[in-house]
C-alpha positions in Angstrom: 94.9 -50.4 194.7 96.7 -53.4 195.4 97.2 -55.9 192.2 96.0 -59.3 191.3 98.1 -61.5 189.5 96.7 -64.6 187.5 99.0 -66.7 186.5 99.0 -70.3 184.6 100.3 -74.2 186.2 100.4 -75.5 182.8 99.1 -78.7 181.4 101.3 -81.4 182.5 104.4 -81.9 185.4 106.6 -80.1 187.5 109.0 -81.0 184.5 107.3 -79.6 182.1 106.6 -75.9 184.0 107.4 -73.1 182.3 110.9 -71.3 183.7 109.3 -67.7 184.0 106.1 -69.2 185.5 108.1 -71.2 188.2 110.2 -67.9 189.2 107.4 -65.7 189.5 105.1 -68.3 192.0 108.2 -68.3 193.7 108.3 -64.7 194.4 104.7 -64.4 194.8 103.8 -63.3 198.9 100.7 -64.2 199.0 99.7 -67.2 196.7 96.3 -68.9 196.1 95.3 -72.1 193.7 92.3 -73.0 192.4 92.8 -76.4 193.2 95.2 -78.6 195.5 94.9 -81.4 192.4 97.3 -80.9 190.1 100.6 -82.5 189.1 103.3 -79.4 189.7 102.2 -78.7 193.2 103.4 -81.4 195.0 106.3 -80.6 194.4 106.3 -76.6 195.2 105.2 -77.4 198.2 108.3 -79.7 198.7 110.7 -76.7 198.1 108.7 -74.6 200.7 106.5 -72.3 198.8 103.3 -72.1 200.9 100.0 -71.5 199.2 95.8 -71.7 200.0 93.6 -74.0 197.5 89.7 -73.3 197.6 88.4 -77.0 197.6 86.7 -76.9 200.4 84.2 -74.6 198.2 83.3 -77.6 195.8 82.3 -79.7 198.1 79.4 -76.3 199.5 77.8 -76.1 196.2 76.0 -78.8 193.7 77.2 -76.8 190.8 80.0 -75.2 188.9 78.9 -71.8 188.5 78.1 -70.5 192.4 81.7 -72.4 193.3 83.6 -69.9 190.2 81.4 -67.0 191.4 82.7 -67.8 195.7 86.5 -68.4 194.6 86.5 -64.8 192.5 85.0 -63.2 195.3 87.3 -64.5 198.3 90.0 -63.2 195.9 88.5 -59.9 195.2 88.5 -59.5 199.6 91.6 -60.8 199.5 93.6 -58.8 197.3 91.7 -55.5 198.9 94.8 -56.2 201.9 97.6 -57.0 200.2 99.3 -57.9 196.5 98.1 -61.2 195.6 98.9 -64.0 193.0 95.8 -66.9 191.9 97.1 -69.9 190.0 95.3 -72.0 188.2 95.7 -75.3 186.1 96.7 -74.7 182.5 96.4 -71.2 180.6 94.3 -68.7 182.7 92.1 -67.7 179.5 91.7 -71.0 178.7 88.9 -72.9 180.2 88.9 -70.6 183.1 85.4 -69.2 184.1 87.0 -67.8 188.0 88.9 -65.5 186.1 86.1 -64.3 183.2 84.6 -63.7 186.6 87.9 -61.3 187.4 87.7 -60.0 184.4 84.6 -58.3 184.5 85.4 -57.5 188.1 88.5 -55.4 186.4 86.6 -53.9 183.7 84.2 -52.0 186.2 87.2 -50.9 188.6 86.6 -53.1 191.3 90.1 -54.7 191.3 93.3 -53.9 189.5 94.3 -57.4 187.3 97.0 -58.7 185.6 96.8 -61.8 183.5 100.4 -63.8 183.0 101.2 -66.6 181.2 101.1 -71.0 181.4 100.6 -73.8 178.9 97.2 -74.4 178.0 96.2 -78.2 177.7 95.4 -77.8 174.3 99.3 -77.9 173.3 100.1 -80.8 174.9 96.7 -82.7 173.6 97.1 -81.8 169.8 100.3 -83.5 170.1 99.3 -86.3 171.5 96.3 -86.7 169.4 98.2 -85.7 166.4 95.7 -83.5 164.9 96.6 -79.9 163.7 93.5 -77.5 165.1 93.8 -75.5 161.4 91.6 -78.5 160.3 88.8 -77.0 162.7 88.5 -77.6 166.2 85.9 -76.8 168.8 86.6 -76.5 172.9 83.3 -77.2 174.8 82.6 -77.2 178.8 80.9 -80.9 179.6 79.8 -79.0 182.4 77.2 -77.0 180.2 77.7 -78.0 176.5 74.4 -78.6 174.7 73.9 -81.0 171.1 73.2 -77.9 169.5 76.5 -76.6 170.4 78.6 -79.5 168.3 79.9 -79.3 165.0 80.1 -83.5 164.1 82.9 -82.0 161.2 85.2 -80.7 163.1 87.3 -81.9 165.9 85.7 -81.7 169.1 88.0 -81.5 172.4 85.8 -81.1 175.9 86.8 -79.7 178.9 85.6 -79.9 182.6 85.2 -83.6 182.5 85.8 -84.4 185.9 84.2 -87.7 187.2 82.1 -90.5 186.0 78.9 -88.4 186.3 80.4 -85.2 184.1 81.4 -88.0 181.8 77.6 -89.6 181.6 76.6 -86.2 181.0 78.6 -86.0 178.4 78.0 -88.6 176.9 74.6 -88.6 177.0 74.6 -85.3 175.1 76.5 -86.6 172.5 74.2 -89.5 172.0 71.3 -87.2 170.6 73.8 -86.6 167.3 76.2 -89.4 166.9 75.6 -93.3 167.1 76.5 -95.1 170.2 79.7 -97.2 168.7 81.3 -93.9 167.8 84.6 -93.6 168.8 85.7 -91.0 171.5 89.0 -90.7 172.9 90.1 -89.8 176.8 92.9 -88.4 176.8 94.6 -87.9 180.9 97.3 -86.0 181.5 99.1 -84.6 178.1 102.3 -83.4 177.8 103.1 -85.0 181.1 104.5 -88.6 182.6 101.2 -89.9 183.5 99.7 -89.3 179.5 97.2 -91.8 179.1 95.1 -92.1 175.7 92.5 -94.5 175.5 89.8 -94.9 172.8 86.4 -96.7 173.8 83.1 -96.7 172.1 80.8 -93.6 173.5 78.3 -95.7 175.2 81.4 -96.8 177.2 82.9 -93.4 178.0 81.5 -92.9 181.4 82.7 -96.3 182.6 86.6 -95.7 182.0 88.7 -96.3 184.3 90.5 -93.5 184.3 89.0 -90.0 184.4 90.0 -87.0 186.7 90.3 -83.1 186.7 93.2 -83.8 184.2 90.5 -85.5 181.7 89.8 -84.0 178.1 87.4 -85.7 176.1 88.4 -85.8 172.4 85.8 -86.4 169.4 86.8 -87.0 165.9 85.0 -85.2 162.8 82.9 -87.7 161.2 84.0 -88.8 158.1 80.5 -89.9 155.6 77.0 -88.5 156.0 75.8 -91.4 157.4 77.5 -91.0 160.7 75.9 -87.1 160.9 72.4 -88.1 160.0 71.2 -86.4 162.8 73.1 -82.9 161.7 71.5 -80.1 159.3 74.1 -79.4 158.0 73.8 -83.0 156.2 70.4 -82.9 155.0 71.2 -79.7 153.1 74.4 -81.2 151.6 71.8 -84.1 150.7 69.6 -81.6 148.8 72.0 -79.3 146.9 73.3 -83.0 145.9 70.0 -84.2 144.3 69.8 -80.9 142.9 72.9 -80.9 141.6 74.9 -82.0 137.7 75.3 -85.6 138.9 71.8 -85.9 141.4 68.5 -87.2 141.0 66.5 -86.0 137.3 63.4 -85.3 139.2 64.5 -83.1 141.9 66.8 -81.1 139.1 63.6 -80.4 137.4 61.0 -79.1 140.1 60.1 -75.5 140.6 58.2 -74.1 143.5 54.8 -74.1 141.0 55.8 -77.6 140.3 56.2 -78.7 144.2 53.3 -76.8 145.8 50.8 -79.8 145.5 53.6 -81.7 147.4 54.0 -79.2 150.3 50.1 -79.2 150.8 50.0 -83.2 151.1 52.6 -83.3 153.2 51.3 -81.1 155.4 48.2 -82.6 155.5 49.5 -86.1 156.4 51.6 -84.6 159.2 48.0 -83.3 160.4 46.5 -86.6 160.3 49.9 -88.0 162.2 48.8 -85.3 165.0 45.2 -86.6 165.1 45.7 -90.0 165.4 48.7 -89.0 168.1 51.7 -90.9 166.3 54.6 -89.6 167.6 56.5 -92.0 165.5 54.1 -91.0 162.2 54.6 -87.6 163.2 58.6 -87.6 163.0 58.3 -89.2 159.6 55.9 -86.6 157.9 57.6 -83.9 159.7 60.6 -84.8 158.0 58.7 -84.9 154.9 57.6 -81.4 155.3 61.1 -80.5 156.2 62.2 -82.0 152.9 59.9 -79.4 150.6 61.1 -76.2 153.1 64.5 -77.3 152.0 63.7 -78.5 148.1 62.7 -74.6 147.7 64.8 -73.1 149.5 67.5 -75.0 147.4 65.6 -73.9 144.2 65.6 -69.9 145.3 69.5 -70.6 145.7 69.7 -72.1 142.5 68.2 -69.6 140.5 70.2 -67.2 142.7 67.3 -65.4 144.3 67.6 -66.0 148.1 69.0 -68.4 149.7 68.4 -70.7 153.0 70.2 -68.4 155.0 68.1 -65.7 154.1 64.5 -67.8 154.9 66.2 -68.5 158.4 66.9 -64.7 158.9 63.8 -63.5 158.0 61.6 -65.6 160.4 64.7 -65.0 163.0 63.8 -61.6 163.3 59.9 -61.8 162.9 59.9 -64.0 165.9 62.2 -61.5 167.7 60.5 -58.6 166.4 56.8 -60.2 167.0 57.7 -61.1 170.6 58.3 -57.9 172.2 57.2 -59.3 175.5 60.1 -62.2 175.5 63.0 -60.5 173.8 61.6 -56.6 174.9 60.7 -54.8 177.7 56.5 -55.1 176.7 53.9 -56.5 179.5 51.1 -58.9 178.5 48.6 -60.2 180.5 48.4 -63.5 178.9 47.6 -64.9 174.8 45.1 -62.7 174.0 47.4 -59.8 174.4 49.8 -61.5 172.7 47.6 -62.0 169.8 46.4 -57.9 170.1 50.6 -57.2 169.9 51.1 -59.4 167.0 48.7 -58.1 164.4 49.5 -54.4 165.8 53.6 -54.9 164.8 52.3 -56.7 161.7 50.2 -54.1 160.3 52.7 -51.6 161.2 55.7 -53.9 159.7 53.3 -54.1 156.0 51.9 -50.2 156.4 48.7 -49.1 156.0 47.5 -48.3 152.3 43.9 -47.0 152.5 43.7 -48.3 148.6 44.4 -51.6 149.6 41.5 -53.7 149.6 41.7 -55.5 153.2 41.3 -59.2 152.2 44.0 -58.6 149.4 45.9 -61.0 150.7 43.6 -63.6 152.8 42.7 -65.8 149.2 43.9 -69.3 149.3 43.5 -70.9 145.8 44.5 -73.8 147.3 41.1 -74.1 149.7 38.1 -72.6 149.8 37.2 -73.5 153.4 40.5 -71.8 154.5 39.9 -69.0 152.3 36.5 -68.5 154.2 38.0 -68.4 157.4 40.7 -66.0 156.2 38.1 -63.8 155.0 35.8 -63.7 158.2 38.9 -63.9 160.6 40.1 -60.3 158.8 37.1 -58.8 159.2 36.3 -59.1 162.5 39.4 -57.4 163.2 37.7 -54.4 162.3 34.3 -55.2 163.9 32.7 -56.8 160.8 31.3 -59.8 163.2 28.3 -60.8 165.3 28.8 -59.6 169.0 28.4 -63.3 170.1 28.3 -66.5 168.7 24.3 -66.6 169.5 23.8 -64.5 166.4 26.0 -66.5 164.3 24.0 -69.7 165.4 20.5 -67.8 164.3 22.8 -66.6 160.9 22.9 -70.4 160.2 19.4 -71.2 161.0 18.1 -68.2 158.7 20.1 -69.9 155.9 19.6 -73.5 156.3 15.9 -72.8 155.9 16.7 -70.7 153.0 18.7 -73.6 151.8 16.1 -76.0 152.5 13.3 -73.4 150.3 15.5 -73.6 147.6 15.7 -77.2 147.6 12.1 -77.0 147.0 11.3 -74.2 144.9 14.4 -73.0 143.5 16.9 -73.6 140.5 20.0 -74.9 140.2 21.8 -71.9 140.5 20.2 -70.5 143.4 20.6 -73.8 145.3 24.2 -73.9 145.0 24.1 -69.7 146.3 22.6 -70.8 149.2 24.1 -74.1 150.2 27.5 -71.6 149.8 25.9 -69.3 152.3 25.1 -72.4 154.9 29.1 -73.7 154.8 30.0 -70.0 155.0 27.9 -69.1 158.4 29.4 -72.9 159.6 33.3 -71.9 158.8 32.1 -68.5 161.0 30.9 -70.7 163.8 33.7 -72.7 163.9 35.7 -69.2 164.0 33.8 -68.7 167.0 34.5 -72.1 168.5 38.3 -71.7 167.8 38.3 -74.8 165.6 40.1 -74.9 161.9 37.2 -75.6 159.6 40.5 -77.1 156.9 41.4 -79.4 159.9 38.1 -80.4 160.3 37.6 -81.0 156.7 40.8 -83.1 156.4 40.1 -84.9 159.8 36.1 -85.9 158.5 38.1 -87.4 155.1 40.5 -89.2 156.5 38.0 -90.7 159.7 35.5 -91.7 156.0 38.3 -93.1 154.1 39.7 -95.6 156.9 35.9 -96.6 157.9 35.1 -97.4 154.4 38.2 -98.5 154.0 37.0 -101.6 156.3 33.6 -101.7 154.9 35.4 -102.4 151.6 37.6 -105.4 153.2 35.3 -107.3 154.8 33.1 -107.4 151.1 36.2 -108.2 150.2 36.4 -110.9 152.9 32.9 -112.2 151.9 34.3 -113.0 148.8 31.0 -111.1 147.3 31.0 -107.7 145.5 29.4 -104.6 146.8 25.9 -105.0 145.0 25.3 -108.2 146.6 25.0 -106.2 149.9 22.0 -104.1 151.4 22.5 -100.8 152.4 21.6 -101.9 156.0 24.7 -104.7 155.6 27.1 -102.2 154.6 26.2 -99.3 157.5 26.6 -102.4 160.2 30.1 -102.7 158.7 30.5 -99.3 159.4 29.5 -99.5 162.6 32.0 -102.5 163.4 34.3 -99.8 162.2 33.5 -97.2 164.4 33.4 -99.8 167.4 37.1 -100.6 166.8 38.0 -96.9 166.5 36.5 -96.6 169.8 38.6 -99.9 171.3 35.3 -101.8 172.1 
C-alpha cells in the first residue's frame, strides 16, 4: 500500500519555514496543497518544485464540509497509484478537518498515513497577542461555532475566518453573548512580514479591511460580570454571592420551605405573561423563575446536599432516558405514543409496589384544583374513567341538580359535599378537553382583577365612592372593560 504523507506550511513566510519541512517537500514526487494561497509557496514554486492545489473545488460547493470531504477523497485515489505528500497551511492537526477526514480513512485500512510536522498559527499569534494560553484559551471554527460553544472567560482565538461574510457570521454569533462595543482583535498573518493586528469594536469586525485565509479572530476574556450578563456561568456566581459571608441578609436566610410561596408566584406570573402573549413580560418572569431554580439549588449546595450539577444531571438523563424514540432506536407513531412510552419507562424507573397506594404521590398542598386533576389523570391510567366525555357531561348534570337540592333542602355541610362534587366532575371535564383547570383558575383571576381593576378607576375618576353607584353603573364599567380587552 503506497503511503500518504501530510505534512505542515507553517503559519507565516518562506522565512520562517521550518528546515526539515522545506527538505522533505523538496523530496516529495508527487506533491499536493490544499490551497494555492499561502505565503511560502510562491516562492517553492520559484525554485522549481511543482505541485497541484484543489481550489477549483471551493468554488463547486457552497460549503465547507462537502469541499474537506472531495479534497480527502481525490487524495485517497490518488495515493492508490503512487507515494504521495498533501500540504497544508499551518500544523496538519491543527484546524485541519481534510485530514480528520484521512484520519478516519487510516483507521479503517483504507489508506496507509503518516502525519509530519509544521508550525501551527497558534505560536506565532500568542506572541503577537502576548497572551500565554495556560490562562485558558479556546480555538473555535467561524465556519460552524455556535454561542453556546464560547467561554466569555477565557481567551477565544477563531479560525476559518475567511472573507467578509465568515466574518459577519462571526460576528453575529458573538453578538448573542457579548455587547456590540466589545473589543475583538484581527490578527493577519503572525509570525510573518505581512503581521497585521488591528482592534475594532465587534459591530465593526466584518467591515475590516483586511481579512483573508491568513485571518484569526481573537477575543479577550471579559473582565466584570457585567460584560457576561448574558453567560450562566454569571448568574450562578451572582447567587452563591448573595448567598454568601458578605451578600445580601435575606437571600442568606431562605430555605426551600421558606421560598416555595415565591416559586409558585413566579410561576404563575410567567403564566399570565404567556396568556396575554408578552414576549418581553415573558423574558422577565422567566428570569424570575430561573432565579428560585438557582436560589435552591444554591441552598442544596450550601447545606452540602446536592448541588446544581447534580439537578442538571438528573433531568439530562431523564430526558435521554424518557426519549427513547430521539436518542434510541424506538418507533412512535406520533404524541400519543410518546405519552404511552413515557409513563411506561416512568413506572418502570420508580417500580411497582403493590402496597403503594396509587395516588401516593399525586397531592398538591399547594392547590386543590391541581390536586383534582392529578387524582383523576392517575386513574384513568388504569381505566378508572368514563369511556367518553358524554358521560362525564351527564356526571355533572346529575350533581349540579344535586347541588342545586341541597341548596334547597339541605345543611351546610351537605351543601359544601356537593358543590365539591360539581368542581370535581368540572376539573374531569376539562381533563377531557385537555385544558389545565389551575391555568384556567389563574387565567379567570387575573382577567377579574384587571376588569375591576378599571371599574375601580373610573369611580375613582368620578371622584365619587363605590356606594354612590348602582349595580347597573358598575356592570357598564365592566363592560367598557371588556370592550377594550376586545380592541373595540
Amino acid at each position: 500500500m503506497n503511503q500518504l504523507t501530510v505534512i505542515g506550511l507553517g503559519a507565516a513566510d518562506f522565512d520562517q519555514m521550518q528546515m526539515g519541512v522545506y527538505k522533505k517537500i523538496k523530496a516529495a514526487k508527487k506533491l499536493f496543497v490544499r490551497t494555492d494561497d499561502h505565503p511560502v509557496l510562491q516562492d517553492l514554486r520559484e525554485e522549481g518544485i511543482e505541485f497541484t492545489s484543489f481550489d477549483e473545488i471551493y468554488v463547486k460547493h457552497g460549503s465547507f464540509g462537502p469541499v474537506y470531504e472531495e479534497i480527502a477523497q481525490r487524495l485517497m485515489e490518488a495515493v492508490v497509484h503512487e507515494d504521495i505528500m498533501y500540504a497544508v497551511p499551518g500544523h496538519p492537526l491543527v484546524a485541519e478537518q481534510t485530514v480528520q477526514h484521512l484520519i478516519e480513512a487510516h483507521k479503517k485500512g483504507q489508506i496507509q498515513l503518516v502525519i509530519e510536522g509544521g508550525q501551527s498559527f497558534l505560536d506565532p499569534i500568542f506572541g503577537a497577542l502576548k497572551i500565554d494560553p495556560i490562562e485558558g484559551f479556546q480555538l473555535l471554527d467561524g465556519t460552524s461555532m455556535s454561542m453556546h460553544d464560547v467561554n466569555m472567560r477565557q481567551h477565544i482565538l477563531i479560525a476559518q475566518v475567511y472573507d467578509a461574510f465568515s466574518a459577519s457570521e462571526v460576528k453575529l454569533t458573538l453578538m448573542e453573548k457579548y455587547r456590540d462595543d466589545y473589543p475583538v482583535t484581527i490578527v493577519t498573518a503572525a509570525g510573518s512580514s505581512q503581521e497585521q493586528l488591528r482592534t475594532v469594536p465587534l459591530y465593526e469586525l466584518d467591515q475590516a479591511a483586511e481579512i483573508n485565509n491568513l485571518t484569526t479572530v481573537y477575543v479577550p476574556p471579559v473582565q466584570n460580570d457585567e460584560d457576561a450578563l448574558r453567560d450562566w456561568v454569571t448568574f450562578r456566581q451572582i447567587i452563591t454571592t448573595l448567598r454568601g459571608p458578605n451578600g445580601c441578609p435575606w437571600d442568606q436566610k431562605q430555605t426551600h420551605e421558606s421560598l416555595k410561596k415565591h416559586l409558585l408566584e413566579e410561576a404563575h406570573e410567567f403564566l399570565a405573561a404567556v396568556d396575554a402573549e408578552d414576549d418581553f413580560a415573558m423574558v422577565e418572569e422567566l428570569g424570575d423563575v430561573l432565579l428560585q431554580v438557582f436560589l435552591h439549588a444554591q441552598i442544596g449546595e450550601d447545606n452540602g446536599y446536592f448541588t446544581l450539577e447534580e439537578v442538571l444531571a438528573s433531568i439530562n438523563e431523564k430526558m435521554i432516558r424518557r426519549h427513547p424514540h430521539v436518542f434510541g432506536d424506538v418507533s412512535v407513531e406520533g404524541a400519543e405514543d410518546v405519552v404511552t412510552n413515557w409513563e411506561a419507562i416512568k413506572k418502570a424507573e420508580k417500580g411497582h409496589e403493590a402496597d403503594v397506594p396509587l395516588l401516593k404521590s399525586e397531592y398538591r398542598p399547594t392547590s386543590a384544583l391541581q390536586t383534582s386533576y392529578n387524582y383523576q389523570k392517575k386513574a384513568a391510567t388504569v381505566g378508572f374513567d368514563w369511556p367518553n366525555v358524554e358521560d362525564a357531561w351527564e356526571k355533572f348534570a346529575e350533581e349540579w341538580q344535586e347541588f342545586k337540592e341541597e341548596i334547597t333542602n339541605g345543611s351546610p355541610t351537605t351543601r359544601l359535599d356537593e358543590f365539591g362534587d360539581v368542581l370535581f366532575t368540572l376539573v374531569n371535564l376539562a381533563r377531557f378537553y385537555k385544558i389545565s383547570p389551575e391555568e384556567a383558575m389563574i387565567h379567570a383571576n387575573e382577567k377579574f382583577a384587571h376588569r375591576f381593576n378599571f371599574v375601580e378607576q373610573r369611580v375613582k375618576e368620578s371622584g365619587k365612592t363605590f356606594e354612590s353607584f348602582t349595580l347597573d353603573q358598575l356592570d357598564a364599567f365592566w363592560d367598557e372593560a371588556k370592550r377594550i380587552e376586545r380592541g373595540e
